[in-house]
C-alpha positions as CSV (number, residue, x, y, z in Angstrom):
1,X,-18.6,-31.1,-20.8
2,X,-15.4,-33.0,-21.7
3,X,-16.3,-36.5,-22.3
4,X,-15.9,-39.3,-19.2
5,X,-12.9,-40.7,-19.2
6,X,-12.4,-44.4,-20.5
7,X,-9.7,-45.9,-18.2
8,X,-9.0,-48.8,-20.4
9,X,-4.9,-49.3,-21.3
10,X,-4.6,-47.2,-24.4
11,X,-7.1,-45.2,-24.6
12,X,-7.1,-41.2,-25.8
13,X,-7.0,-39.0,-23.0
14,X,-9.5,-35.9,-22.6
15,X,-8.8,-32.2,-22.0
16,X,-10.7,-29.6,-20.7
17,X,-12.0,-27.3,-23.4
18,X,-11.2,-23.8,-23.1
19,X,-13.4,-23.0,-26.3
20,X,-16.7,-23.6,-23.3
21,X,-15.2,-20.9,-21.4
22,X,-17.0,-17.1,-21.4
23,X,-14.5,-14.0,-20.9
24,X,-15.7,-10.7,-19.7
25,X,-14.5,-7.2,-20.5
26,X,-11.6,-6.5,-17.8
27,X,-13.2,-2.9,-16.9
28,X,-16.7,-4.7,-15.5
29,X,-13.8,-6.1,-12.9
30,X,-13.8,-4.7,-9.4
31,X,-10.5,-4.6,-8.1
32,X,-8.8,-3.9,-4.9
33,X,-6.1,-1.7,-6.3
34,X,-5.6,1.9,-8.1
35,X,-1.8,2.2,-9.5
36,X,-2.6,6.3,-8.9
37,X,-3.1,5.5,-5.1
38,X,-0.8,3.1,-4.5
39,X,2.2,3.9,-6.3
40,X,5.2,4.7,-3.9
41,X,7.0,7.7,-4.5
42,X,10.2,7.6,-2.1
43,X,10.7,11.0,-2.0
44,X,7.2,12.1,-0.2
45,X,5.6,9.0,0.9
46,X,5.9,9.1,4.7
47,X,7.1,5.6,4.9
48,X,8.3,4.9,8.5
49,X,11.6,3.9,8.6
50,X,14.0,2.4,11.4
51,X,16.9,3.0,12.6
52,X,18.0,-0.7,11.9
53,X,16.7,-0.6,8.2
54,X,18.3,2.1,7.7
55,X,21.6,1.2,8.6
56,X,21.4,-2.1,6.8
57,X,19.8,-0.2,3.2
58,X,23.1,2.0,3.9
59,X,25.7,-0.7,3.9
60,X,23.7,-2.3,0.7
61,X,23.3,1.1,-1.0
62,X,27.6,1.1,-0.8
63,X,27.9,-2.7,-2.1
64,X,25.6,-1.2,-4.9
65,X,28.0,1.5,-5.6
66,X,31.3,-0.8,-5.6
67,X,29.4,-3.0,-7.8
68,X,28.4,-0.7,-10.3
69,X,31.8,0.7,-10.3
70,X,33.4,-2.6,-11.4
71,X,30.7,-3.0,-13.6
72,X,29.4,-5.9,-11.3
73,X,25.5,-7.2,-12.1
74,X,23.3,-5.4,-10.0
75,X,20.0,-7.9,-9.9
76,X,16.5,-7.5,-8.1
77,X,14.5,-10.6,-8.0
78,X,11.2,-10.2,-6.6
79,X,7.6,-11.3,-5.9
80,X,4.5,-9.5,-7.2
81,X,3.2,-8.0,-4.2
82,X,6.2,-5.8,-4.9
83,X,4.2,-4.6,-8.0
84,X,0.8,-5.5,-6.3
85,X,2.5,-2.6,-3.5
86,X,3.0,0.1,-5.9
87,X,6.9,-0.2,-6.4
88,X,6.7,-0.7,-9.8
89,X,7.7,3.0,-11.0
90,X,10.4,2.9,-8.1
91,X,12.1,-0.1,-9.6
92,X,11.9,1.7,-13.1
93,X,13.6,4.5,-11.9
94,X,16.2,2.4,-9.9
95,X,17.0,0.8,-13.5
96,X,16.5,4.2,-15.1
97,X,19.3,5.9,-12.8
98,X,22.2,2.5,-13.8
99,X,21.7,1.2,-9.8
100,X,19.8,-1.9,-10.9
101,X,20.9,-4.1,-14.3
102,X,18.3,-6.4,-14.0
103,X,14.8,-7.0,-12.6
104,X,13.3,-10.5,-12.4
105,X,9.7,-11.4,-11.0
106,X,7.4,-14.0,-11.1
107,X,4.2,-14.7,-13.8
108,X,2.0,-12.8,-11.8
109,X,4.2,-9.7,-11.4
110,X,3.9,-9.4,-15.2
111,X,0.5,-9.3,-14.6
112,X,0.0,-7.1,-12.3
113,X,2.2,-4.9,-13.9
114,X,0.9,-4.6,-17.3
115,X,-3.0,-4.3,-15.9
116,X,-1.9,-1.3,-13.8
117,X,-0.6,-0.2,-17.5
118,X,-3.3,-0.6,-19.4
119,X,-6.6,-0.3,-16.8
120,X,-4.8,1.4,-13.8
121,X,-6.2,-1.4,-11.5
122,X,-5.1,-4.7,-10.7
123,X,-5.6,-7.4,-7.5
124,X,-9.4,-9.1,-7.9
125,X,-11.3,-10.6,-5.4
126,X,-10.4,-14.2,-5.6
127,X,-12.7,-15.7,-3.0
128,X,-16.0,-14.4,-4.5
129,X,-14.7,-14.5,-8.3
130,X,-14.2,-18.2,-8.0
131,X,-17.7,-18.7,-6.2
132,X,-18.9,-17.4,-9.6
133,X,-16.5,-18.5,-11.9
134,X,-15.1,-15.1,-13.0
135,X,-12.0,-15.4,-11.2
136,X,-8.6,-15.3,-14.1
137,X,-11.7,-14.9,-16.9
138,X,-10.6,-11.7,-18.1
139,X,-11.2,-11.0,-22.2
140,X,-7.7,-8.4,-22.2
141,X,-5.8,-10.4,-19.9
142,X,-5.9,-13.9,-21.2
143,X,-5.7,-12.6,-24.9
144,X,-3.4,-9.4,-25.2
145,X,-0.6,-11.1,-22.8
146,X,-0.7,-14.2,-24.8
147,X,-0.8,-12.4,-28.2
148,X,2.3,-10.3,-27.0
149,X,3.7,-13.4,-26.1
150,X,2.9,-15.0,-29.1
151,X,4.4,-11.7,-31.2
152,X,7.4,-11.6,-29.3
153,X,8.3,-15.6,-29.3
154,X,8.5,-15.0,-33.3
155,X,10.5,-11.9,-33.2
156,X,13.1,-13.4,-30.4
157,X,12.2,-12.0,-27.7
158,X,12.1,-13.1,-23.8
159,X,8.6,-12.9,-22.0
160,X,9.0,-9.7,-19.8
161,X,10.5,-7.8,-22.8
162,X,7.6,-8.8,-25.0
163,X,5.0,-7.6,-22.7
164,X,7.1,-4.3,-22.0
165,X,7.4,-3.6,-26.2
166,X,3.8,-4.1,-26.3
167,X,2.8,-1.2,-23.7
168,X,5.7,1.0,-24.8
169,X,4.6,1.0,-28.3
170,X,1.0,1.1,-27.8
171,X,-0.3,-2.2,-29.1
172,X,0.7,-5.2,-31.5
173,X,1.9,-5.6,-35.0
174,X,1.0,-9.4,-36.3
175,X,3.0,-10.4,-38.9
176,X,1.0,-11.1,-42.6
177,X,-0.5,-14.6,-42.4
178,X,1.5,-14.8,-46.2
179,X,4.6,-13.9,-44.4
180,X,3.8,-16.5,-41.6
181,X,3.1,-19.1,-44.1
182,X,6.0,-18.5,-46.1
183,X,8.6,-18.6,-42.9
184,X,6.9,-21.9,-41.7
185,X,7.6,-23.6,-45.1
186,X,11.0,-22.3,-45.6
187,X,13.9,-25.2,-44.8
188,X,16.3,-22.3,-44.4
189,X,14.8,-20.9,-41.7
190,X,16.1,-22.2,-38.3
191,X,13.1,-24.5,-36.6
192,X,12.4,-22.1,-33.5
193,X,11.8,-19.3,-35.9
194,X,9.3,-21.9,-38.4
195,X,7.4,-23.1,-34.9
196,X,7.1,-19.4,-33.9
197,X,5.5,-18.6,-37.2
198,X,3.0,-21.9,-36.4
199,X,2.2,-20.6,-33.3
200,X,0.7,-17.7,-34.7
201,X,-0.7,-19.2,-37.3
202,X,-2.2,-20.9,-35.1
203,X,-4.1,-18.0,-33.1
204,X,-5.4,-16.7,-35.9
205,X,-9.3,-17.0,-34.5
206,X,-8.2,-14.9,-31.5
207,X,-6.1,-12.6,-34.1
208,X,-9.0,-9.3,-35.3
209,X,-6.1,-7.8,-37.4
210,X,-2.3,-7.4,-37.9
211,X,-2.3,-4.1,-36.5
212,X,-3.7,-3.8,-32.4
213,X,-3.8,-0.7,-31.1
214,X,-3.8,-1.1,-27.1
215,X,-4.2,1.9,-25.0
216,X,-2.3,2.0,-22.5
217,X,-2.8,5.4,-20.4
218,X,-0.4,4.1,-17.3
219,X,2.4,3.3,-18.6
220,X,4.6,5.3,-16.6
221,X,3.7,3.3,-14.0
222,X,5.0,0.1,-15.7
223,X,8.7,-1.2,-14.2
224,X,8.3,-3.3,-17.2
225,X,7.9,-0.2,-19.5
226,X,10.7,1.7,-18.5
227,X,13.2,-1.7,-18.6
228,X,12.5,-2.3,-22.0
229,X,13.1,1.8,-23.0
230,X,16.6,1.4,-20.7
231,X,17.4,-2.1,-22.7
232,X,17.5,-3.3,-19.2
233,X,16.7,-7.2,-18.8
234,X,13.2,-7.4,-16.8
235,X,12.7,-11.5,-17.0
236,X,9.5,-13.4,-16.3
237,X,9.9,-16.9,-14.6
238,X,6.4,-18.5,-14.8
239,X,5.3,-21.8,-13.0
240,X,2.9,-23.1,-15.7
241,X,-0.7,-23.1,-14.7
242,X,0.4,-20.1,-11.9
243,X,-1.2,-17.2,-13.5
244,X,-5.0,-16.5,-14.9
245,X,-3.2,-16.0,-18.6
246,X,-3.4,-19.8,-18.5
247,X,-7.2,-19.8,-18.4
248,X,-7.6,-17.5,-21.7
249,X,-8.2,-20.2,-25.3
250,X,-5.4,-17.7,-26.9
251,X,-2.6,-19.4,-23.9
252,X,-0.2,-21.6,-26.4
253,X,2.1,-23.9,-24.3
254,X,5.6,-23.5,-26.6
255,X,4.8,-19.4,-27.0
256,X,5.4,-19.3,-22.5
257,X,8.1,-21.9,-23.2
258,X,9.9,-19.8,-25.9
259,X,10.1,-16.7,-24.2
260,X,10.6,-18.1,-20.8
261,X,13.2,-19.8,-21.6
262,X,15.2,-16.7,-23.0
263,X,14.2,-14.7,-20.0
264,X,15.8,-17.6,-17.7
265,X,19.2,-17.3,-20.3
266,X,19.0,-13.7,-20.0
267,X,18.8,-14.3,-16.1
268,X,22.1,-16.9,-16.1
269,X,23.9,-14.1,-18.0
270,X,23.5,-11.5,-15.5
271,X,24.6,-14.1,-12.7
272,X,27.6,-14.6,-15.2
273,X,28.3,-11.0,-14.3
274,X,27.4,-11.2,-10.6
275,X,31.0,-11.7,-8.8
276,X,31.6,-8.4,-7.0
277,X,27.7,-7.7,-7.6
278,X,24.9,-7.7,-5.7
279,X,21.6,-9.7,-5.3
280,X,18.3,-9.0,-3.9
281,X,15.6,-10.9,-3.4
282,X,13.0,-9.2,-1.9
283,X,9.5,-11.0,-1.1
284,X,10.3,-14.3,-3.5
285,X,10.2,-17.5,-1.6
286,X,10.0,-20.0,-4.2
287,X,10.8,-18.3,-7.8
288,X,14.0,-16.3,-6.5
289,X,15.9,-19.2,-4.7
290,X,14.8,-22.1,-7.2
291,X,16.3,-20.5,-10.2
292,X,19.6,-18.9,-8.5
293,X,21.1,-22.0,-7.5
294,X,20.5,-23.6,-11.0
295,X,22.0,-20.4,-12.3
296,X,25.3,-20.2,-10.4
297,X,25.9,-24.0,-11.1
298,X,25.5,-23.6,-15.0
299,X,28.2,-20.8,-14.5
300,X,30.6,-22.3,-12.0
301,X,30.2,-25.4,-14.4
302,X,31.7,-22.9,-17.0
303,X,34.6,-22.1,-15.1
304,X,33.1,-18.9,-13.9
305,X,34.4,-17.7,-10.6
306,X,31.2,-16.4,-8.4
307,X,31.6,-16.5,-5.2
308,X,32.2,-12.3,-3.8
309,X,29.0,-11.5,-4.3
310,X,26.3,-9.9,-1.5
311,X,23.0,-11.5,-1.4
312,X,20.4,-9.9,0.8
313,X,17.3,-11.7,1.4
314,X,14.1,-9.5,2.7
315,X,10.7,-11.0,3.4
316,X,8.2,-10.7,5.9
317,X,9.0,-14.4,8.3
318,X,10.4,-13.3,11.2
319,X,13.9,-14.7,11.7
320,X,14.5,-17.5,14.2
321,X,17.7,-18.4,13.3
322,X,21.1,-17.2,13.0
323,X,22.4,-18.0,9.5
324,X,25.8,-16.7,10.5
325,X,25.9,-20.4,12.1
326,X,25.3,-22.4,8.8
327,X,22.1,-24.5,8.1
328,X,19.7,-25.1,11.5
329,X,19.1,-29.0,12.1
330,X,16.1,-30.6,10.2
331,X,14.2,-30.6,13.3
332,X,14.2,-26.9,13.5
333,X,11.5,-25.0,11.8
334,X,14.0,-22.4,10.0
335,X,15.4,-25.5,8.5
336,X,12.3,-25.3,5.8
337,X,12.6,-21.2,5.4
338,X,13.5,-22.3,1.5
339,X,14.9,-19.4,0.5
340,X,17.8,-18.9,3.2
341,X,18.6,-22.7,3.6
342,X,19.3,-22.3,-0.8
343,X,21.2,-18.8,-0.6
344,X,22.9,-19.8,2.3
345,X,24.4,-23.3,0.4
346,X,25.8,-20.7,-2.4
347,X,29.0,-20.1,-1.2
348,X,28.3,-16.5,-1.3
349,X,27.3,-13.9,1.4
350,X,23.5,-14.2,2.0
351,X,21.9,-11.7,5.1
352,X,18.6,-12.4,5.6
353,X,16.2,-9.0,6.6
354,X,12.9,-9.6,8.6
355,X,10.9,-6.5,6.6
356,X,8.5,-4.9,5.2
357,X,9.2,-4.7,1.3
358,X,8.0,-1.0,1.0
359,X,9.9,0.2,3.8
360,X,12.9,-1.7,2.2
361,X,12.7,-0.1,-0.8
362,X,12.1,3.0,-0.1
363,X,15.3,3.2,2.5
364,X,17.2,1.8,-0.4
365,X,16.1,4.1,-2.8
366,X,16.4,7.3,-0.7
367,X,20.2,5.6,0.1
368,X,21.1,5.6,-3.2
369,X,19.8,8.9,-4.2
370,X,22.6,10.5,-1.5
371,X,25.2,9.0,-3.5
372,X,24.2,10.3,-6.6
């Protein structure tokens, strides 16, 4: 037990140890999901469709085709019960076919993703697993995100693209602790690439070789997989503390840093791109919005003209107010509906679509396969 704190000025503050914790195999894990079940294929799933959805996934599916004519960003930002939903080998093939440029998610879409990779499951029960203290414990989880992590903060990579290099090439390579040492003492070496090196030197008790082999059987399924085979961007923007990676003793503060904060660079760039483009954001209430509007300032602040671009928000809050008539008055409930009151401050063209993200995609995907 961490030791009681001494509230006097000046004195050393305590942290929770996560050397205490206990971590349990992630097959002993019952989960709620099978990737073979649940994985959407949009050309047999009998996914009900309406005549209203399908109109607006047919006006999109065009904007999508202007946009990748002009060579116009195409980017999907979205939550993980997209993943959690099976959509993950739909997205992949969106990416795989040129209609989508770049894919962005949250922490826990990573997650998601990669388990369905590697186990073929995913989605715990979190009410009982925190009764018992299980919940986020998970020995692969906590250590082979963070080692991919870890690997791919030294070798320049951004956070999604590690964890896809890790389940496309079947495990981890770590670097020679000599070579480590010797990049971490050399003066020539730029600092991000000498603190990489100290990270993993760092992990070395969670480290049982240089060379990891790590199964993973599902990887077709993985939207991650097939982005980084397609060199397409798939970002991670993590909320520290968010996702049960945090939990595991091999989690290192700068390595999420590092990588995040190429993925969120990687994201700015493709929002460089986005004028004539299109933007969905499907199921993200907080991630999606938050980082948009920092993004299009840091390239309007460059001199960047953004401003003919479709954004088409889909979620499952039914819609109480017509956005078409600016902002709603702060008394009015859709005043706090976060994600339309920031898309709608843009500048840009933001719809907002009371739906079902399955059903979405799905009419989008079958849209875009009739002008193929």
């Amino acid at each position: 037990m961490s030791n009681s704190p001494d509230n006097t000025v000046g004195s050393p503050r305590t942290y929770f140890d996560r050397e205490r914790m206990t971590y349990y195999p992630l097959e002993s894990r019952k989960n709620k999901v099978s990737i073979v079940e649940a994985c959407v294929n949009p050309d047999t799933d009998p996914v009900p469709i309406s005549a209203p959805l399908q109109k607006r996934t047919s006006a999109i599916a065009d904007q999508m085709v202007r946009a990748r004519d002009r060579g116009a960003s195409v980017m999907c930002a979205f939550g993980a019960h997209t993943i959690k939903g099976g959509m993950g080998h739909l997205l992949g093939d969106l990416v795989r076919q040129g209609w989508i440029t770049h894919l962005a998610t949250n922490g826990a879409g990573v997650i998601h993703d990669w388990e369905f990779s590697y186990l073929g499951q995913s989605s715990e029960d979190v009410r009982a697993n925190v009764q018992t203290g299980t919940f986020g414990t998970w020995e692969e989880t906590g250590l082979y995100i963070n080692l991919a992590l870890a690997v791919g903060a030294y070798a320049g990579l951004g956070y999604g693209e590690s964890i896809g290099a890790m389940i496309v090439h079947q495990g981890l390579t770590i670097p020679e602790r000599s070579e480590l040492e010797a990049v971490a003492a050399a003066s020539d070496v730029p600092i991000e690439k000498r603190a990489s090196a100290l990270d993993l030197l760092g992990l070395a008790s969670c480290i049982p070789e240089t060379s990891i082999e790590i199964d993973h059987p599902y990887a077709a399924y993985s939207a991650q997989a097939i982005a980084y085979e397609a060199n397409v961007p798939f970002t991670s923007h993590p909320m520290f503390g968010h996702d049960i990676i945090y939990t595991h003793k091999a989690n290192r503060g700068a390595v999420v840093g590092r990588t995040a904060e190429r993925d969120f660079l990687s994201y700015v760039d493709s929002v460089e791109h986005l004028e004539g483009g299109v933007y969905l954001s499907v199921g993200s209430a907080v991630m999606s919005p938050m980082i948009f509007e920092k993004s299009l300032s840091m390239v309007r602040n460059c001199g960047v003209r953004v401003e003919n671009c479709a954004i088409h928000v889909v979620d499952l809050q039914e819609e109480s107010w017509d956005w078409s008539k600016g902002e709603p008055p702060s008394d009015n409930p859709a005043y706090y509906l976060r994600f339309m009151k920031t898309f709608t401050r843009m500048g840009c063209n933001a719809s907002y679509l009371c739906g079902d993200n399955r059903a979405f995609f799905v009419s989008l995907y079958r849209e875009l396969e009739k002008r193929s």
